[in-house]
C-alpha positions as CSV (number, residue, x, y, z in Angstrom):
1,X,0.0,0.0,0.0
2,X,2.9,2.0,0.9
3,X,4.6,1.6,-2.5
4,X,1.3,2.1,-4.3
5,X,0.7,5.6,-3.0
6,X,4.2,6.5,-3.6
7,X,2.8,5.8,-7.1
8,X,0.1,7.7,-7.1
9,X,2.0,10.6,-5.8
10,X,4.3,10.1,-9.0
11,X,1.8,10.5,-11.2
12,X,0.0,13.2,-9.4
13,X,3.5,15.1,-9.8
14,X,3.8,14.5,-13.4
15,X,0.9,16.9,-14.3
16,X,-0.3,14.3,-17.0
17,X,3.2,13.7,-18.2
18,X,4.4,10.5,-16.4
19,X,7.6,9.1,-17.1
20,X,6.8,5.2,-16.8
21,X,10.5,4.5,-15.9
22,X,10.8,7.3,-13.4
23,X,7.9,6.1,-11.6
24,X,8.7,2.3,-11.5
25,X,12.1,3.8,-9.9
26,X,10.3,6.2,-7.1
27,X,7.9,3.4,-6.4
28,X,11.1,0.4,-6.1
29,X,12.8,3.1,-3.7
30,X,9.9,3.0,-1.5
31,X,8.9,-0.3,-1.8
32,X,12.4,-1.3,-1.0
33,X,13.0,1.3,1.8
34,X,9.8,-0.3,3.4
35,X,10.7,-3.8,3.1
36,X,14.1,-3.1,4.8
37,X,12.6,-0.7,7.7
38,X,10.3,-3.3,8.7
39,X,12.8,-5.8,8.5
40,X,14.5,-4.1,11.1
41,X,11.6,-3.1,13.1
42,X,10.5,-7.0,13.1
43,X,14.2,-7.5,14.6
44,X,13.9,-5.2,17.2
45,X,10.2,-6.3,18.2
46,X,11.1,-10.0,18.0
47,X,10.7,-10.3,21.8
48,X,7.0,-8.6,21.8
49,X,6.0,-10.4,18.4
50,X,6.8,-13.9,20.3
51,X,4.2,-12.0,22.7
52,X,1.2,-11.5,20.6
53,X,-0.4,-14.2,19.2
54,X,-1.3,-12.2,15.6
55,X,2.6,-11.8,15.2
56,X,4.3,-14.8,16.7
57,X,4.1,-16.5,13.4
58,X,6.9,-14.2,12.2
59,X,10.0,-15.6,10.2
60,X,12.6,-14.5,13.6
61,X,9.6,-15.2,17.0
62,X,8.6,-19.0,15.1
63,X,12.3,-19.2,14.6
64,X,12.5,-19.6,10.7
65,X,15.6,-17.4,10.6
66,X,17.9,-18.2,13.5
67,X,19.9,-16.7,14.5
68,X,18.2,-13.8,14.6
69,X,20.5,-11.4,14.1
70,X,21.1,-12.7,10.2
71,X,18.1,-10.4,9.3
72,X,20.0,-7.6,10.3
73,X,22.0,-7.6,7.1
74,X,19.1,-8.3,4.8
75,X,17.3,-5.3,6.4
76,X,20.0,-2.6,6.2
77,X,20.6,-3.8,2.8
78,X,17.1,-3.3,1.6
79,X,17.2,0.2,3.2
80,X,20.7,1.0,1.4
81,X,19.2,0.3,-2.3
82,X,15.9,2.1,-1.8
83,X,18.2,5.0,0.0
84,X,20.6,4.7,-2.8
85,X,17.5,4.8,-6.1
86,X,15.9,7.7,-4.2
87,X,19.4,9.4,-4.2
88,X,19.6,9.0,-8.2
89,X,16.2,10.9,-8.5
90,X,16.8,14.0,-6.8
91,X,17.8,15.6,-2.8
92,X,13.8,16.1,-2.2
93,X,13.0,12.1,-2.9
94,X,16.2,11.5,-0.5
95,X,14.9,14.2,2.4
96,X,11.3,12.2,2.2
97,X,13.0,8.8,2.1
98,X,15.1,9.5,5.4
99,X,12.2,10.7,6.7
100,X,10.0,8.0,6.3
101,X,12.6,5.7,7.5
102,X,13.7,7.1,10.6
103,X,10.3,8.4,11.3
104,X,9.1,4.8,11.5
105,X,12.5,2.7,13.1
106,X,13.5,5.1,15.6
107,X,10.5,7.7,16.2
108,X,8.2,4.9,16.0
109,X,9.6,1.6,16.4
110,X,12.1,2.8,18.7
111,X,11.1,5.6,20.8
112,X,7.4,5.6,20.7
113,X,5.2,2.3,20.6
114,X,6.0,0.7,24.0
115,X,6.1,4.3,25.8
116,X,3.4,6.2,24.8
117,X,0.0,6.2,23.3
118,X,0.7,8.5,20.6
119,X,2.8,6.4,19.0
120,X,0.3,5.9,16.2
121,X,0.2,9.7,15.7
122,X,4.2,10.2,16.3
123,X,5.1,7.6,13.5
124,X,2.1,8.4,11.1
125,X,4.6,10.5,9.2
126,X,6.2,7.9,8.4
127,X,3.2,7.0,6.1
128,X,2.7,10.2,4.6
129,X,6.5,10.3,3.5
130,X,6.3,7.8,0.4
131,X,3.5,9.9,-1.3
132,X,6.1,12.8,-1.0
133,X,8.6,10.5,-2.6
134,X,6.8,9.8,-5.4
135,X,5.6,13.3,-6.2
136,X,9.3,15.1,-5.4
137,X,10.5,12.5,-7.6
138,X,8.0,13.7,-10.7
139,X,7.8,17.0,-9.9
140,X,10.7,17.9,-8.3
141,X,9.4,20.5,-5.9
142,X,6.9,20.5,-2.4
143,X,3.3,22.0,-3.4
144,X,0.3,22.2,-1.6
145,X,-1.2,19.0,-3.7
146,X,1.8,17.1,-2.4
147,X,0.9,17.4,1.5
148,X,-2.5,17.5,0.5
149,X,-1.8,13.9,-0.1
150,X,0.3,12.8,2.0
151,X,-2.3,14.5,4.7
152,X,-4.8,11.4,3.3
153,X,-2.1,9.5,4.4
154,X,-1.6,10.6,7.3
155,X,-4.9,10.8,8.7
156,X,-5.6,7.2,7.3
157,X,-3.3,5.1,9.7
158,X,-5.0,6.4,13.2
159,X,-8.0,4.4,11.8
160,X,-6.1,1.6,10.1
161,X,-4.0,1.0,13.3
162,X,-6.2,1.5,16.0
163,X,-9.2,-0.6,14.8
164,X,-7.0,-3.2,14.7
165,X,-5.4,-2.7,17.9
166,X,-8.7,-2.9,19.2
167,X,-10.0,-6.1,17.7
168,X,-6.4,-7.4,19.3
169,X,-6.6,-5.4,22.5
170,X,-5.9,-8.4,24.9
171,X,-2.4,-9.1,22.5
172,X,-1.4,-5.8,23.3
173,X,-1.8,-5.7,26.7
174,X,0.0,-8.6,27.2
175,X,2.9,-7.7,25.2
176,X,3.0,-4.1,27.2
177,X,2.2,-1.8,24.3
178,X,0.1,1.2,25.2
179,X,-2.0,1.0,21.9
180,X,-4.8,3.8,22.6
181,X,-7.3,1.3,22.8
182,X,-5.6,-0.5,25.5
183,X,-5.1,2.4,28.1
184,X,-8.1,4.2,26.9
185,X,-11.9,2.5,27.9
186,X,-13.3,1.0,24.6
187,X,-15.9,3.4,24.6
188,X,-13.6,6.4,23.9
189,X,-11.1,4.3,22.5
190,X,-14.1,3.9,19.5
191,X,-14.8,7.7,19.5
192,X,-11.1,8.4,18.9
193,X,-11.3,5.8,16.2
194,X,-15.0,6.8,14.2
195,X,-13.5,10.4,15.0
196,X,-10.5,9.5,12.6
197,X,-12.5,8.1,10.1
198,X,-14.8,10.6,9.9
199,X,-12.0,12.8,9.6
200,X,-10.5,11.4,7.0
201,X,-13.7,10.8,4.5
202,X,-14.0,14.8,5.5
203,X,-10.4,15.8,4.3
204,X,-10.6,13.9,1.0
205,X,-13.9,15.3,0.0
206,X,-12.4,18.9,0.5
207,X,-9.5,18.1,-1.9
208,X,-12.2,18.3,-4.4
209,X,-13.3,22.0,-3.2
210,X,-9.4,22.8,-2.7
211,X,-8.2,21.6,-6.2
212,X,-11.3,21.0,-8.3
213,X,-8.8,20.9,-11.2
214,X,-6.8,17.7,-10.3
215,X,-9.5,16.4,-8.0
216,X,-12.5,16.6,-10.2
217,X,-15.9,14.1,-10.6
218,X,-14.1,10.8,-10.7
219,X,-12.1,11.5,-7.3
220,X,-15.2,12.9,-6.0
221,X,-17.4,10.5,-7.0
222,X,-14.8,7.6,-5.8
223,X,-14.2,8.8,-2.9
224,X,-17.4,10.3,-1.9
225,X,-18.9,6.2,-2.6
226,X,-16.0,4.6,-0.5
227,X,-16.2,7.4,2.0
228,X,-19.8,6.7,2.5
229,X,-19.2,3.1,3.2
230,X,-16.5,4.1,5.9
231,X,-18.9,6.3,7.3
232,X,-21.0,3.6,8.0
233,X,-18.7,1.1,9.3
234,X,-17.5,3.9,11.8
235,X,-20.9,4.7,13.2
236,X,-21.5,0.7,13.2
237,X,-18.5,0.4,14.9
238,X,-19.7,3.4,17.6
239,X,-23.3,1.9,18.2
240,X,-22.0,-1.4,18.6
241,X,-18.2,-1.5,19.7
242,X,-17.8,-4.9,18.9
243,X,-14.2,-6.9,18.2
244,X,-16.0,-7.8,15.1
245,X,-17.3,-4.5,14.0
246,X,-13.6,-3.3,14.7
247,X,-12.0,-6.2,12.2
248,X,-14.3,-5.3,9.7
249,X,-13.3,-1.1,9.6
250,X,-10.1,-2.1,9.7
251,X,-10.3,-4.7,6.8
252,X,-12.2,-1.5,4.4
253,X,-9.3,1.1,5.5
254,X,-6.8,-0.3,3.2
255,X,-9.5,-0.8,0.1
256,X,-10.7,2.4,0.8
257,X,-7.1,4.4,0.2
258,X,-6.2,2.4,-2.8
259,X,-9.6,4.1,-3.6
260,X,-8.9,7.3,-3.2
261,X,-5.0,6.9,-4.7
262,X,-6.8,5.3,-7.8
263,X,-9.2,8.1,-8.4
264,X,-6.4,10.1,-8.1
265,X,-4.3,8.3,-11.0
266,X,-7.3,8.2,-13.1
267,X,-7.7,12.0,-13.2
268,X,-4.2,12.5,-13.3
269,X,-3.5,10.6,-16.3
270,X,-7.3,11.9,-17.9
């Protein structure tokens, strides 16, 4: 998902111009950089992953790599090369791909998760950087469109993470991470996470309104259909905070901004 709205923010840079080569590049970089950075990060959660019963069948807590230390090399590898291709585009797609990278190993990974529960909100640049990639890398400059999209981004992963941290609330606890829905009560846990939502359906219909131009009747149609569906789910979720009505938000977040990034291709490229 990562990798494919670093696409989308390629072509969204390339004013309808879109160097096919130059986007397979900005898109490897990130995909890449991801790969490696959560290579890392599954390294240096190996003891809480053994933890949690969602993670525990992991390559390094089921012991299919052992040592464990022998995917340190494959992960800092994986970094270099996605470091290294957003290098050979320009300074901006190397800024964004540090970024992104450090935001998530050390802010996040490192810093964050197991302190405090903000660390959804501390490392959700980290998911907003690869859109920033990809446009920087097509456009070659930062402009409002560009952290108007990586803002979708951004406001996405509170949703995306935290319904799934509460479906898997009792994991969490017992591996020590203060996910908000753990140290919250579920009841404002759910607020925090319908507020998000709601939110984010609200910030991508006011692209539209910002930028009619690049975000005309196909995003708004797109996203207004997907956005009503998340709605829903939200306020489902909020009238009946149920582990399953939590699964099922989280399984429409991901479908739901590959939505709104493929809208955004489509007019890009129209």
């Amino acid at each position: 998902m990562l990798a494919y709205t670093a696409l989308g923010g390629y072509i969204a840079g390339s004013s309808g111009r879109v160097d096919w080569i130059g986007a397979l590049v900005a898109t490897l970089a990130v995909a890449l950089s991801a790969a490696g950075s959560e290579t890392i990060a599954n390294y240096i959660e190996r003891d809480i992953d053994a933890v949690m019963e969602r993670t525990r069948g992991r390559p390094l807590p089921s012991g299919k790599i052992r040592p464990a230390w022998k995917a340190l090399p494959l992960g800092f590898a994986l970094t270099a090369l996605g470091v290294y291709l957003a290098y050979t585009i320009n300074l901006l797609a190397l800024l964004f791909t540090l970024i992104g990278i450090l935001d998530y190993v050390v802010v996040y990974v490192m810093l964050s998760k197991r302190r405090t529960p903000w660390n959804i909100i501390l490392g959700s640049v980290a998911g907003g950087a690869p859109t920033m990639v990809g446009y920087v890398s097509a456009a070659g400059q930062i402009t409002l469109d560009s952290l108007i999209l990586a803002g979708i981004v951004v406001l996405w992963i509170p949703s995306h993470i935290w319904s799934l941290a509460l479906r898997y609330k009792e994991d969490y606890k017992k591996a020590g991470v203060p996910m908000l829905p753990v140290v919250l009560k579920e009841d404002k846990a759910i607020r925090c996470i319908s507020s998000t939502a709601i939110l984010l359906v609200a910030f991508s219909i006011l692209v539209h309104f910002i930028n009619p131009a690049s975000y005309g009747q196909i995003y708004l149609v797109a996203v207004g259909m997907s956005g009503a569906v998340l709605l829903y789910l939200s306020l489902k979720l909020m009238k009946k905070p149920e582990p399953k009505s939590a699964w099922k938000l989280f399984k429409f977040t991901s479908p739901h901004l590959a939505i709104i990034f493929t809208s955004i291709i489509i007019e890009s490229i129209v």
